[in-house]
Each structure stands twice: as structure tokens, then as C-alpha cells.
C-alpha positions as CSV (number, residue, x, y, z in Angstrom):
1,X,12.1,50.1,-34.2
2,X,11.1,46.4,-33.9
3,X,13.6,44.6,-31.0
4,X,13.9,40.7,-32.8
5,X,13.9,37.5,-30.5
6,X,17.0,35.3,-30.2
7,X,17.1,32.5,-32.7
8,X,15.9,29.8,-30.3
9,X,13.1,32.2,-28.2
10,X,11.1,33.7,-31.0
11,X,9.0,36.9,-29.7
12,X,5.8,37.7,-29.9
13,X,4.6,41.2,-30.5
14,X,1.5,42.4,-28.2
15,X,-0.1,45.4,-27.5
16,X,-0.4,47.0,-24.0
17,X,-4.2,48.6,-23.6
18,X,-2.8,50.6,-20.5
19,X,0.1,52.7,-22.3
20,X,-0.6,51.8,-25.5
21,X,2.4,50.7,-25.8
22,X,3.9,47.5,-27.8
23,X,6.1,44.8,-26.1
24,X,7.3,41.5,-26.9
25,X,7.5,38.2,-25.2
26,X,9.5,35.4,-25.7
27,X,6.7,32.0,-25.3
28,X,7.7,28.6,-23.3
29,X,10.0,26.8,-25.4
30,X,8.6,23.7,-27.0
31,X,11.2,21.5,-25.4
32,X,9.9,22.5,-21.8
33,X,7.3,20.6,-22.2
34,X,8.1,17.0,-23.2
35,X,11.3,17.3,-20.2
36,X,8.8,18.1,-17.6
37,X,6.5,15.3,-18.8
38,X,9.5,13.2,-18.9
39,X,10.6,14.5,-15.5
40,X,7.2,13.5,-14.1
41,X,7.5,9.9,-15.6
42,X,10.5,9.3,-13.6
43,X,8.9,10.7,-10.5
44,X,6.2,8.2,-10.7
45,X,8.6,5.1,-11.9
46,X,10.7,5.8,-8.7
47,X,7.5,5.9,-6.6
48,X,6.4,3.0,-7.6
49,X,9.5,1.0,-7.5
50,X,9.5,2.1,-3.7
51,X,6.0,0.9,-3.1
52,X,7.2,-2.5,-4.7
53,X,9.8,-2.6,-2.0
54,X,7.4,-1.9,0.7
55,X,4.9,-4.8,-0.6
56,X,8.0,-7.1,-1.0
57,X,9.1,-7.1,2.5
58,X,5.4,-7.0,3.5
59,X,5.0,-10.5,2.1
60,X,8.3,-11.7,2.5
61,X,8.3,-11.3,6.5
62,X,4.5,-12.5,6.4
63,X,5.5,-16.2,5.5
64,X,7.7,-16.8,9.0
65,X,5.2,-14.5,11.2
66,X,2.3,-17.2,9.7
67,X,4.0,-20.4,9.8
68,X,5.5,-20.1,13.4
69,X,3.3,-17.7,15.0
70,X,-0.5,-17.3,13.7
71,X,-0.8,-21.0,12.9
72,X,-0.2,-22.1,16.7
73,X,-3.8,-20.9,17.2
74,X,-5.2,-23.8,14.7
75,X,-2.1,-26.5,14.7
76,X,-1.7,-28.8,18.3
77,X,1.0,-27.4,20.6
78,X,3.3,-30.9,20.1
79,X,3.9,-29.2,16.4
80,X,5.6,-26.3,17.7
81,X,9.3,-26.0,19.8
82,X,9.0,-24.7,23.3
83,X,10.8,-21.1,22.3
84,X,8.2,-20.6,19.6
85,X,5.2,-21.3,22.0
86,X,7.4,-19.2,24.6
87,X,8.1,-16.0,22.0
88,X,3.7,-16.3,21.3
89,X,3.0,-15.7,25.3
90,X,5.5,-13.1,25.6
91,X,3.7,-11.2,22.4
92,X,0.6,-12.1,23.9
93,X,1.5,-10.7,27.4
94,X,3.2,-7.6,26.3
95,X,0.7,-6.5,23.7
96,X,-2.1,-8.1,25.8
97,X,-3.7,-9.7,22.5
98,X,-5.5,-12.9,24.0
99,X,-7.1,-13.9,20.4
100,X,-3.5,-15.3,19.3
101,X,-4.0,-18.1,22.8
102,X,-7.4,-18.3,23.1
103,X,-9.3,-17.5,19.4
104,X,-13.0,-16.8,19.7
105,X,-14.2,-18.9,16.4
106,X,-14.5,-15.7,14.3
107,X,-11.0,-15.2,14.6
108,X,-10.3,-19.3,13.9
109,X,-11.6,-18.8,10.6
110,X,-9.4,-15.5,9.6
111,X,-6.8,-17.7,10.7
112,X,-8.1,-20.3,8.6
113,X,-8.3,-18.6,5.5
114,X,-4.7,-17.0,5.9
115,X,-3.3,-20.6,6.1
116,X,-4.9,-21.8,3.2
117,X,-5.3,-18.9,0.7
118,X,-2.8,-16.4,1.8
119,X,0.3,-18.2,2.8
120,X,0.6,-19.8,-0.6
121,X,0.4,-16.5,-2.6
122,X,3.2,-14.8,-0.3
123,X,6.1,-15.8,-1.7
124,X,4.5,-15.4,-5.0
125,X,3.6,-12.2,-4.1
126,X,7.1,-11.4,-2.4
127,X,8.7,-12.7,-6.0
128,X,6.4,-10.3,-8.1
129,X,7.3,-7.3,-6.0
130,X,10.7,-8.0,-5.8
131,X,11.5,-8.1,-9.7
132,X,8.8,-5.5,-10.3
133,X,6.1,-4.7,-12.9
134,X,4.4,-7.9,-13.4
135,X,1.2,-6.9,-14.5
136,X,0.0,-10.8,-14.1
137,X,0.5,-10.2,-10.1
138,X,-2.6,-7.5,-10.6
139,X,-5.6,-9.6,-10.3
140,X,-4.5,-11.8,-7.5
141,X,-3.3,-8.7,-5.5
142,X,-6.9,-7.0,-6.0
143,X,-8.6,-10.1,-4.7
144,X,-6.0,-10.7,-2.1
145,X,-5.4,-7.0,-0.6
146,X,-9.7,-6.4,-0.7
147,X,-10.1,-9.9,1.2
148,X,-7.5,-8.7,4.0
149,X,-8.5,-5.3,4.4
150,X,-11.9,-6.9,5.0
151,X,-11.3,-9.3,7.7
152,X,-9.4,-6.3,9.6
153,X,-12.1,-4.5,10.0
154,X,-13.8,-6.4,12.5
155,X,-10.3,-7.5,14.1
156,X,-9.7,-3.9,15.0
157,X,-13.4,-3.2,15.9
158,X,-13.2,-6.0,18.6
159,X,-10.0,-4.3,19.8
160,X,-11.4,-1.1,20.2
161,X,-14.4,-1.7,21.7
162,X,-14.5,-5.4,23.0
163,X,-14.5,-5.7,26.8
164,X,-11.8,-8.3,27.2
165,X,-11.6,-10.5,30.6
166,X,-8.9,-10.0,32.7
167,X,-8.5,-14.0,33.2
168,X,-7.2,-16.5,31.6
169,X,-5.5,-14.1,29.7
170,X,-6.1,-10.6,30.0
171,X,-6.6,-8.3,27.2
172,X,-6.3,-4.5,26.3
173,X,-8.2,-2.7,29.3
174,X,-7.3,1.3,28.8
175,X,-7.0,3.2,25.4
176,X,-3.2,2.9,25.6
177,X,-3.6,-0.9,25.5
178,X,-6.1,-0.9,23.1
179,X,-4.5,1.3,20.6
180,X,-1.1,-0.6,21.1
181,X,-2.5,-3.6,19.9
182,X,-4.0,-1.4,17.1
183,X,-0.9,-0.8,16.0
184,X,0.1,-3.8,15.9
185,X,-2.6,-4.8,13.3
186,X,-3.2,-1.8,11.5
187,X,-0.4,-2.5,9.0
188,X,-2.1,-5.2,7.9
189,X,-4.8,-3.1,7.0
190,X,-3.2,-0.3,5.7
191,X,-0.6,-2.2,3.1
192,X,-3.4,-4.2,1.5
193,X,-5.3,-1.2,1.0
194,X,-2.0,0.6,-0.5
195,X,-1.4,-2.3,-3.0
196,X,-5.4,-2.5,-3.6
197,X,-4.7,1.5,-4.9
198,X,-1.7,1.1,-6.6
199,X,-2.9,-2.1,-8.8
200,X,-5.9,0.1,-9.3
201,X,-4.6,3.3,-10.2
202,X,-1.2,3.1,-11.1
203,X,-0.1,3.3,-14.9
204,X,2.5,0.6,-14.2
205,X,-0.6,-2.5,-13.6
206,X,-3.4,-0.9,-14.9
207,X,-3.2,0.0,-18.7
208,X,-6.8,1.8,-18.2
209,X,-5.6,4.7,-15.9
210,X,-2.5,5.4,-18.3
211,X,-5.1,5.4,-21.6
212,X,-7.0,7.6,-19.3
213,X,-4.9,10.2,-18.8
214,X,-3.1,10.2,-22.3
215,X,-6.9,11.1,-23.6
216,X,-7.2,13.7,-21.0
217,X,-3.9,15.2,-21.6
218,X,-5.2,15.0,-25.3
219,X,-8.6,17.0,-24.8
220,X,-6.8,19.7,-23.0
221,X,-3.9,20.4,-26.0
222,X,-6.7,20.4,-28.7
């Protein structure tokens, strides 16, 4: 006697080698399919959306932390009020980070470019992120996240292995103090390299990587 699938789960008669027996299975439903990759979609829209917040505030608190604090170490101190020359040598006392009072020339010139390429795309940037899937934001955020995530590099290579003075202004002197102040850095490092990823690989600002993976998903049905 042949058992018949319900009318929405067709079977599908097979034969079992063992007992030589026939059973029948009811396959995936066709609908699975399309909700899962639906379900996935939404996963990755979210994700995104929360990475946009992340960059947004990234940029958005970068414009005051430039303009009041990382400029002092190019603009004369008669530009800046007392408490904001104040709030610097605290920072620079707690963290012990000398470079913000007294900047070796290296360090000048990362200031430098901040001030006059970076500080102008901030609130550009912090507008983009904010309302979310500008693709025109992509180019500009490859160029800027690759030239920040370079200029850290050697920022936190001094830290780490520099052997700061104790006077004027002393700097880290144990690993504690050194990887304290490498915390204090390393976000600036680590964000630019998480937008550099997502403008590169995310289906949301680069139309390749979504063509890429339709054509793969393709290959693998046929």
C-alpha cells in the first residue's frame, strides 16, 4: 500500500539498501528557502545600520576632540581659554602622552594633515552615517579610513617601544602605562579599519560584492 504526502509536503518514494525496504520523505519546502534568504537580508541590513551608528558618533565626537584639543599642539596658546589648555595637561598627565605638549615633528605633521584633510570631511562623514546608505560617502571613506589607519601605526609603535624622558613631561615608562595610552589610540585605528571593511565588502556600498555573491549563489543552484 502506497502512504500519499499531504497536499503541501509532497513525498518522495526511496528505496532502503539495508532492509530493502521502501520509505518516503517529505523534501524542504520551496518557501524555506526564499524566508531564510530573506531572513539573512535583514540580519545584514540591521548590522550594518549599527556599524553606521558606530561611524557616526566616531566622527561626530572627532570634530570637538580636533578643534579644542589636537590642534593646541600646532595653534599658539593665546588661541585657546585657560580650562582648555588646563583639560590638555590633565590628559597629558594622567595618560602620560607628552606628544599632545611637546610634538616631535613626525607627530606635527599627523596633526597637520588631520586639520586640513580630516576635520573638513567629519561632519560630512558624521552626516553620511547618520542618514545611512550613501554610496557617494564610499570613496572618500576608503581614502580617508586607509590614510588614518596608516599614520597609527607608527603612533602606536613609538608608544610601545619609545623610551620616553621622564622630564619635561614624562611619558609611559611600564607596560601598564604604555598600553593605557594604547588604548587611548587604538580606536582610531581600529574604526577606520572597520569602515575601510565595510565600504569594501559590504553589499550596502559596494555593488561588486552583492553581484559577487548573487553569481555564486547562482553556480551552486545550477
Amino acid at each position: 500500500m502506497v502512504r500519499s504526502g499531504t497536499p503541501f509536503s509532497p513525498t518522495v518514494s526511496q528505496l532502503d539498501p539495508v532492509n530493502n525496504t521502501r520509505f518516503y520523505a517529505t523534501p524542504l519546502p520551496q518557501t524555506f528557502l526564499p524566508s531564510l534568504s530573506f531572513g539573512l537580508n535583514r540580519f545584514d541590513i540591521m548590522a550594518i545600520r549599527v556599524l553606521e551608528i558606530i561611524f557616526f558618533f566616531y566622527f561626530a565626537s572627532h570634530i570637538p576632540i580636533t578643534l579644542f584639543i589636537d590642534l593646541q599642539a600646532l595653534l599658539p596658546g593665546h588661541v585657546y581659554p585657560q580650562p582648555l589648555k588646563d583639560l590638555l595637561k590633565w590628559y597629558a598627565a594622567e595618560f602620560k602622552d607628552p606628544m599632545m605638549l611637546a610634538p616631535p615633528e613626525w607627530f606635527k605633521s599627523f596633526i597637520f594633515c588631520e586639520a586640513l584633510l580630516q576635520t573638513p570631511f567629519f561632519p560630512i562623514a558624521a552626516y553620511a552615517f547618520l542618514k545611512g546608505g550613501c554610496k557617494w560617502i564610499r570613496t572618500p571613506a576608503i581614502v580617508y579610513s586607509t590614510h588614518v589607519a596608516t599614520t597609527l601605526v607608527p603612533i602606536l609603535a613609538h608608544v610601545l617601544f619609545y623610551q620616553f624622558p621622564e622630564e619635561p613631561h614624562p611619558g609611559p615608562q611600564t607596560p601598564q602605562e604604555r598600553w593605557l595610552l594604547v588604548s587611548i589610540y587604538a580606536p582610531y585605528l581600529l574604526i577606520p579599519v572597520l569602515i575601510l571593511l565595510t565600504m569594501l565588502m559590504s553589499s550596502t556600498y559596494n555593488p561588486t560584492s552583492k553581484s559577487v555573491n548573487t553569481s555564486a549563489k547562482s553556480k551552486k543552484r545550477n
